[in-house]
PAGUTOR-242721 format. One record per residue (C-alpha): x negated, y, z; residue number from 1; residue in one letter. Coordinates in steps of 0.5 Angstrom, whole numbers, padded with zeros to 4 digits, m for minus. Example, Ala and Ser with C-alpha at 12.3 -4.5 7.8 and 13.67 -1.06 7.14 Angstrom:
REM residues 2
<node X="m0025" Y="m0009" Z="0016" nr="1" rest="a"/>
<node X="m0027" Y="m0002" Z="0014" nr="2" rest="s"/>
This chain:
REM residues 229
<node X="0000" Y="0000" Z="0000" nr="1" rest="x"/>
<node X="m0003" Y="0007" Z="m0002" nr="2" rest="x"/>
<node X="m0005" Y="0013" Z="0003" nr="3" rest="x"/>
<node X="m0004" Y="0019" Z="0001" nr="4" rest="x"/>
<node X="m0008" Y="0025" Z="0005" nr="5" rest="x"/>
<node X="m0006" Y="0032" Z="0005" nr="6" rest="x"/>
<node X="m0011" Y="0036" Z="0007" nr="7" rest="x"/>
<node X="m0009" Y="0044" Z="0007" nr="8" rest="x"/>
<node X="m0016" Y="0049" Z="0008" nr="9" rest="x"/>
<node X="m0016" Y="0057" Z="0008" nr="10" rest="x"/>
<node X="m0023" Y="0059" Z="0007" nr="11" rest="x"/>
<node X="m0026" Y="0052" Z="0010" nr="12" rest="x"/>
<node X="m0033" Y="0052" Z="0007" nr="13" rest="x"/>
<node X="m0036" Y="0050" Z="0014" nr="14" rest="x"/>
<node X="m0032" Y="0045" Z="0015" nr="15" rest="x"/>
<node X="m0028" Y="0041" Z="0009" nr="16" rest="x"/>
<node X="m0035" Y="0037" Z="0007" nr="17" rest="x"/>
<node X="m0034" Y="0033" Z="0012" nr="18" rest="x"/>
<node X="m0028" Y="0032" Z="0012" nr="19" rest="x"/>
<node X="m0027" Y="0030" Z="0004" nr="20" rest="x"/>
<node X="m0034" Y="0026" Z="0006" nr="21" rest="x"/>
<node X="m0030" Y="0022" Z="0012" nr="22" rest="x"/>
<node X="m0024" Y="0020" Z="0008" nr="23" rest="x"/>
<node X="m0029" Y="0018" Z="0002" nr="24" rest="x"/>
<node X="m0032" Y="0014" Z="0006" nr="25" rest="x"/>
<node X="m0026" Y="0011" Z="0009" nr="26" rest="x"/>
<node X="m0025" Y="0003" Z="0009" nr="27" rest="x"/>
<node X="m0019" Y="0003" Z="0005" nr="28" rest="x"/>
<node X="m0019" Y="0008" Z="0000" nr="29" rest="x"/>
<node X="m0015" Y="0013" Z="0000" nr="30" rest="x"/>
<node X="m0011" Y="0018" Z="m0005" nr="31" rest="x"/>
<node X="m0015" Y="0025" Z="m0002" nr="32" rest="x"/>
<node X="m0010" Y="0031" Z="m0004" nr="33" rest="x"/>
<node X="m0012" Y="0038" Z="m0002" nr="34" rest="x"/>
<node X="m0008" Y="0043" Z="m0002" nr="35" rest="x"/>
<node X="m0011" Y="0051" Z="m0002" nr="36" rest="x"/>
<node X="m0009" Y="0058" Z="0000" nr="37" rest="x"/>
<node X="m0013" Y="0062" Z="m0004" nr="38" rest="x"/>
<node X="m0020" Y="0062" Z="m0001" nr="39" rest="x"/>
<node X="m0025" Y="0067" Z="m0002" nr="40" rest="x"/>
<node X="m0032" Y="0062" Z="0001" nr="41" rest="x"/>
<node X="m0033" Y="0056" Z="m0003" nr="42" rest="x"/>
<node X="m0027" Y="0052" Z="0000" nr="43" rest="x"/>
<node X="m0023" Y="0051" Z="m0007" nr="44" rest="x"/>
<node X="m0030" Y="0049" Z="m0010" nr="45" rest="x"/>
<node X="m0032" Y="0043" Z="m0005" nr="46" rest="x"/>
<node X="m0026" Y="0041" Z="m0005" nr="47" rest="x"/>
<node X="m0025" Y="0040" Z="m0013" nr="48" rest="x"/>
<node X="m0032" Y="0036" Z="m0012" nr="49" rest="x"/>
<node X="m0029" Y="0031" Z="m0006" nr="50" rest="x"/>
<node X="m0021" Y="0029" Z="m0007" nr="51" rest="x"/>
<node X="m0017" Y="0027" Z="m0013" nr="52" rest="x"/>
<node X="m0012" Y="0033" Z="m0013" nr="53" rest="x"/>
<node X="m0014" Y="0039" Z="m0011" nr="54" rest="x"/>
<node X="m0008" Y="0045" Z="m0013" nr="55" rest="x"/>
<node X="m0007" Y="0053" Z="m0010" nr="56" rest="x"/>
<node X="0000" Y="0054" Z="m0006" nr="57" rest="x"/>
<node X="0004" Y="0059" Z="m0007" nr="58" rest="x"/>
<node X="0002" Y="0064" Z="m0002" nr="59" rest="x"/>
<node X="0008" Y="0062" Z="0003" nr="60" rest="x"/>
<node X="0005" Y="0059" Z="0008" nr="61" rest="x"/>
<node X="0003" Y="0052" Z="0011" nr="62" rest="x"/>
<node X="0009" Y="0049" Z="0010" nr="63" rest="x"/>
<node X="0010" Y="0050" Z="0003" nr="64" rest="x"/>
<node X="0003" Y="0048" Z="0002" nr="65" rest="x"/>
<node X="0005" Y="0041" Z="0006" nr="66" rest="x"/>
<node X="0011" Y="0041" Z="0002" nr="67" rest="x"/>
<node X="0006" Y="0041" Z="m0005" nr="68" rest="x"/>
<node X="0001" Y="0035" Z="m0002" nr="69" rest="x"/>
<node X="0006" Y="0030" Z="0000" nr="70" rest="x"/>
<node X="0010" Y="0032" Z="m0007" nr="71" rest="x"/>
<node X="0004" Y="0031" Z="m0012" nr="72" rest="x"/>
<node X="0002" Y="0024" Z="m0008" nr="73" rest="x"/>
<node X="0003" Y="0018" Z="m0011" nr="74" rest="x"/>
<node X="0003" Y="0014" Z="m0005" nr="75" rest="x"/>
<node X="0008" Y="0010" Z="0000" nr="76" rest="x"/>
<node X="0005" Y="0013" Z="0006" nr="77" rest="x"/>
<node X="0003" Y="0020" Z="0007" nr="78" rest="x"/>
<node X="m0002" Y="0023" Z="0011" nr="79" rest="x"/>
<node X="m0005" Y="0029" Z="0014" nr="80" rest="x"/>
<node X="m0011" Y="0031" Z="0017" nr="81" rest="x"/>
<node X="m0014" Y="0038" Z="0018" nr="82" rest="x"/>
<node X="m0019" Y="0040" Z="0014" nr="83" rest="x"/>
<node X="m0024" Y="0041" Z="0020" nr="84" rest="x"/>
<node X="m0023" Y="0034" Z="0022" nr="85" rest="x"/>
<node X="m0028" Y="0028" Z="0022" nr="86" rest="x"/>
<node X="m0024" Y="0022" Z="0020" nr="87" rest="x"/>
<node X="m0027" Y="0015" Z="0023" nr="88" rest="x"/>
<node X="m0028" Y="0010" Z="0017" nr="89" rest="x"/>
<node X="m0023" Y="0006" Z="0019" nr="90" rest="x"/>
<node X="m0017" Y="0012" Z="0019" nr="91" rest="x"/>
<node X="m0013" Y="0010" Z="0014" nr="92" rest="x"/>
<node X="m0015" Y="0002" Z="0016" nr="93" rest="x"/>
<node X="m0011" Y="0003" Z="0023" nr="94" rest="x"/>
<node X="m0006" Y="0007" Z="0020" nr="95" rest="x"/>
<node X="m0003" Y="0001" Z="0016" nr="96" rest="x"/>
<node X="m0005" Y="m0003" Z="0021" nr="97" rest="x"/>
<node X="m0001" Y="0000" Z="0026" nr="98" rest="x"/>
<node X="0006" Y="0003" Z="0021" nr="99" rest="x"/>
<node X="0010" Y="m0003" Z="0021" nr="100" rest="x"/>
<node X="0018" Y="m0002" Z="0021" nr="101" rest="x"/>
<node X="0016" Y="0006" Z="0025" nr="102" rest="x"/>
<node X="0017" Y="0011" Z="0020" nr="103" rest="x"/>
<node X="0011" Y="0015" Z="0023" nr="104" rest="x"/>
<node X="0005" Y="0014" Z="0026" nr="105" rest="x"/>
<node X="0000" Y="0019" Z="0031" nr="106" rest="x"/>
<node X="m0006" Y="0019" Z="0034" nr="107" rest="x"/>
<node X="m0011" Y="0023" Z="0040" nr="108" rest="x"/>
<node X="m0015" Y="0028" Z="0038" nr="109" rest="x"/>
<node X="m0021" Y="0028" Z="0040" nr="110" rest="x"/>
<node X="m0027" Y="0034" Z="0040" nr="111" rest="x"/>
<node X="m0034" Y="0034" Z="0037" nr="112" rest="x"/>
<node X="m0035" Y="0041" Z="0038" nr="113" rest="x"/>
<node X="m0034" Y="0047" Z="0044" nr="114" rest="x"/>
<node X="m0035" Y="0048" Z="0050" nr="115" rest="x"/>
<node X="m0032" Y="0046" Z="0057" nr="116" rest="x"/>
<node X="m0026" Y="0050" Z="0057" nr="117" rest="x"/>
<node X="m0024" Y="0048" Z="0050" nr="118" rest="x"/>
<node X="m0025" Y="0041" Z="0050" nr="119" rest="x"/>
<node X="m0021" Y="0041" Z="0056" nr="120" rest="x"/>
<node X="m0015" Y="0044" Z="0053" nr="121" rest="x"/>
<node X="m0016" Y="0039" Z="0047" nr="122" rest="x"/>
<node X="m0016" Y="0033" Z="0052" nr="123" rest="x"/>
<node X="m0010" Y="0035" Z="0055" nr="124" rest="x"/>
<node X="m0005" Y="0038" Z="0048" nr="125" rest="x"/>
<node X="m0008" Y="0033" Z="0044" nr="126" rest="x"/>
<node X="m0008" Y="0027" Z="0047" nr="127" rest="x"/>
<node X="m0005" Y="0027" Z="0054" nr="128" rest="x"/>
<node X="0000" Y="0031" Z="0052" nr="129" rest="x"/>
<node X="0002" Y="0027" Z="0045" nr="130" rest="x"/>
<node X="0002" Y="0020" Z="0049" nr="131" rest="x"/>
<node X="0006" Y="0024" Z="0054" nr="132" rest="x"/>
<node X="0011" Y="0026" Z="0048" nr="133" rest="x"/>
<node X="0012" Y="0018" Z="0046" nr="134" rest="x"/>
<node X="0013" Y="0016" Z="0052" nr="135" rest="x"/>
<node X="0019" Y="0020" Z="0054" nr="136" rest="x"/>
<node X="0021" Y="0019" Z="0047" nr="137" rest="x"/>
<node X="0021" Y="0026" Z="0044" nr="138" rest="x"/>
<node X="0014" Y="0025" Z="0041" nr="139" rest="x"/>
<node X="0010" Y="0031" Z="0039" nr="140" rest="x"/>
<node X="0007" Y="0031" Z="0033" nr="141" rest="x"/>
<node X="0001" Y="0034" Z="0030" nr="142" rest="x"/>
<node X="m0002" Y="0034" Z="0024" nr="143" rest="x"/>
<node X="m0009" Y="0035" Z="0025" nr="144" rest="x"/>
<node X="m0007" Y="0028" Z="0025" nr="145" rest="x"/>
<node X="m0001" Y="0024" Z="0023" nr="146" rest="x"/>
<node X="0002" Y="0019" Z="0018" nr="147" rest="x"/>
<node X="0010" Y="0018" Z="0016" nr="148" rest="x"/>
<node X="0013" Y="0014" Z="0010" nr="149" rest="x"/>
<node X="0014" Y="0017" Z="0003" nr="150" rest="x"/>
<node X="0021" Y="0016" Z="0004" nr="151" rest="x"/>
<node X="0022" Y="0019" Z="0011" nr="152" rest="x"/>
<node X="0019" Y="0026" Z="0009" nr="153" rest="x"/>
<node X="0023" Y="0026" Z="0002" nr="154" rest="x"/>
<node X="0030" Y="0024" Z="0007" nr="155" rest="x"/>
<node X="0029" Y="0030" Z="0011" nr="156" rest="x"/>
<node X="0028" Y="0035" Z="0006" nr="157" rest="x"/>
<node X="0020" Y="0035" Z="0008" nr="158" rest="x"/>
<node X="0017" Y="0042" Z="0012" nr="159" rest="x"/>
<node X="0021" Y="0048" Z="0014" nr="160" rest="x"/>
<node X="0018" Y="0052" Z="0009" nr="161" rest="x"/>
<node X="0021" Y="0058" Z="0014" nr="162" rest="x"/>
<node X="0016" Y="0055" Z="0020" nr="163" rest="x"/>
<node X="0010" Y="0056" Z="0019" nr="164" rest="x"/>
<node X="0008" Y="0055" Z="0026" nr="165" rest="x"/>
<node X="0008" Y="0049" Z="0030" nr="166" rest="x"/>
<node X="0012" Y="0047" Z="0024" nr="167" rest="x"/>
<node X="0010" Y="0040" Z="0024" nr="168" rest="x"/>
<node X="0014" Y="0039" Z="0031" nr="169" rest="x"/>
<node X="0019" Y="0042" Z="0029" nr="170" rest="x"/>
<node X="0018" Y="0036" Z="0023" nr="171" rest="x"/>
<node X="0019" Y="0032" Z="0028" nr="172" rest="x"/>
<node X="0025" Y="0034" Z="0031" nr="173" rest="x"/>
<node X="0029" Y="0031" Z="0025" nr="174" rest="x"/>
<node X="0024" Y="0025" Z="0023" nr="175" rest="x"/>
<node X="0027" Y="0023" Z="0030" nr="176" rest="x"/>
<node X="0034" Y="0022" Z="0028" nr="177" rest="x"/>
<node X="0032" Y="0017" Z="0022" nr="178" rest="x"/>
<node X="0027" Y="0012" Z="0026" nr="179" rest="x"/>
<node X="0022" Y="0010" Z="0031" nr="180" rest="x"/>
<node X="0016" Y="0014" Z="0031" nr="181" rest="x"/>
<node X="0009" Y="0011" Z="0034" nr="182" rest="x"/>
<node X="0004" Y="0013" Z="0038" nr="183" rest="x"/>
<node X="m0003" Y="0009" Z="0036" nr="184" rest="x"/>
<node X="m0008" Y="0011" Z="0042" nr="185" rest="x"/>
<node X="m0013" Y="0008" Z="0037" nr="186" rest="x"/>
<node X="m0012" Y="0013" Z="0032" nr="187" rest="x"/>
<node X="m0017" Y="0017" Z="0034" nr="188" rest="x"/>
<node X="m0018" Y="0024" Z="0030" nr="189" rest="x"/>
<node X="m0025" Y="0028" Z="0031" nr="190" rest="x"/>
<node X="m0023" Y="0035" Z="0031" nr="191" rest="x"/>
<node X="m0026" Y="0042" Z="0032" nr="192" rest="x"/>
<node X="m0023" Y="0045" Z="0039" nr="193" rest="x"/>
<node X="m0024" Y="0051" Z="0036" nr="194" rest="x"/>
<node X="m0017" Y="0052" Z="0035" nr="195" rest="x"/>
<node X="m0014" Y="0049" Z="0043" nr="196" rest="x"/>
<node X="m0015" Y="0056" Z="0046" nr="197" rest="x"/>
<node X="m0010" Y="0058" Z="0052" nr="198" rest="x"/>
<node X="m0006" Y="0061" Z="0048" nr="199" rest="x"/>
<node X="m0004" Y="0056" Z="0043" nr="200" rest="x"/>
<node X="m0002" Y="0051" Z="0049" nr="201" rest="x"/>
<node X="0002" Y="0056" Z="0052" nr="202" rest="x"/>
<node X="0006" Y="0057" Z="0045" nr="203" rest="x"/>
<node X="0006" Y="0049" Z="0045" nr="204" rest="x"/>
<node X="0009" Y="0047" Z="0051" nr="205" rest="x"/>
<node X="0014" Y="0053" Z="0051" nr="206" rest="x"/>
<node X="0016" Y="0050" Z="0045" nr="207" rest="x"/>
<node X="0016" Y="0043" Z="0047" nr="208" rest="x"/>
<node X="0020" Y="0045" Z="0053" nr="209" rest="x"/>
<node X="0025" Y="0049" Z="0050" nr="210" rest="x"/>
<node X="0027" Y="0044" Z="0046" nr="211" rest="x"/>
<node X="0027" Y="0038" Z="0050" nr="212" rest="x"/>
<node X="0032" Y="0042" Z="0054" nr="213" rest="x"/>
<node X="0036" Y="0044" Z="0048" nr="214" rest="x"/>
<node X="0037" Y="0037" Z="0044" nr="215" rest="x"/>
<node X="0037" Y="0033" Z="0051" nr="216" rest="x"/>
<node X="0041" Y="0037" Z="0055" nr="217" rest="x"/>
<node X="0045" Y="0042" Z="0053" nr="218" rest="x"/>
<node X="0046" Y="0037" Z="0046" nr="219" rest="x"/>
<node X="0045" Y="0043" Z="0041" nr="220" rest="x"/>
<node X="0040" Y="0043" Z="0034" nr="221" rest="x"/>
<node X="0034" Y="0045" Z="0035" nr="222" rest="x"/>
<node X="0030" Y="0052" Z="0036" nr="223" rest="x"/>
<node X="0026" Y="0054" Z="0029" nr="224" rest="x"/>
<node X="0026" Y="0061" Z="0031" nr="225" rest="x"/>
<node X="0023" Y="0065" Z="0035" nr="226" rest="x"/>
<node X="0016" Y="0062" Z="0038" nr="227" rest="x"/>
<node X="0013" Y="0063" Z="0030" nr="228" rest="x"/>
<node X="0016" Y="0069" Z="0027" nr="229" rest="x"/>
């Protein structure tokens, strides 16, 4: 069965060689789709020379860059990673492994840069906070590091293109109503703590309250406003 990656970049050039490198290496071989929002480094020229598509999105935000990668793909599963991760060779392997009758699969995330407080906050809203997230079955997706079957994203319409923040859980909030979602501890992704400062973790765990409370309790539609406009 054919896995299709979607990498998205904005002026990665530091970063998505490794990444594209990571994923050829793969023991299963994998489809590798970038997607570009217009760079100015040399982003888009590393990528045309590493992955097996590499298109420009429209300018309107992350989830319509999504929504371009997994639409190009020929694949039955449909990955994403970031383009500052570090995938282990047997990713894709483990994810196919680990699928079975899920309709999506996600894993920890694991730093390899940073300093103490950043690594922290990555250990805690990337790893401990998602296997958290699955055991109360209201899984967190994230999708620095996430697989999910063609079929599902073509079911719920793919991403919201008017949520380009947290996107990826607001995904998930309507993947939940047509299957079981998985959490593989063993599908480690090597990320960068760049990005898991304070701020975002505040953001996020607002966010997954919030509506956790909406939808459990008060049996409302989740919130798609308000925390990314």
């Amino acid at each position: 069965m054919l896995v299709s990656v979607i990498v998205c970049s904005k002026n990665e050039e530091k970063y998505i060689g490794k990444c594209l490198e990571a994923l050829r290496k793969q023991t299963i071989k994998p489809e590798i789709i970038v997607v570009d929002g217009h760079s100015k480094d040399k982003t888009f020229k590393i990528a045309e020379k590493l992955a097996d598509k590499v298109f420009l999105d429209h300018g309107k935000g992350i989830s319509e860059a999504r929504n371009l990668g997994w639409k190009s793909a020929g694949g039955k599963i449909i990955a994403f990673c970031d383009a500052d991760t570090i995938p282990y060779r047997d990713w894709v392997e483990t994810i196919l492994g680990g699928i079975g009758k899920n309709i999506a699969v996600f894993g920890p995330l694991v730093p390899y840069d940073g300093g103490k407080r950043a690594k922290l906050n990555l250990k805690i809203w990337g790893h401990y906070f998602l296997r958290v997230s699955a055991k109360l079955r209201y899984p967190c997706l994230c999708t620095g590091n996430l697989a999910v079957l063609r079929t599902a994203l073509k079911a719920v319409g793919g991403f919201d293109e008017n949520v380009n923040i947290l996107e990826d859980f607001e995904l998930g909030t309507r993947l939940r109503k047509l299957g079981k979602i998985k959490f593989l501890p063993k599908m480690c992704m090597p990320v960068s703590s760049r990005r898991y400062q304070q701020g975002f973790a505040k953001t996020a765990l607002e966010f997954y309250i919030a509506n956790a409370i909406r939808i459990k309790v008060l049996k409302k539609s989740p919130k798609t406003s308000g925390y990314w406009k």
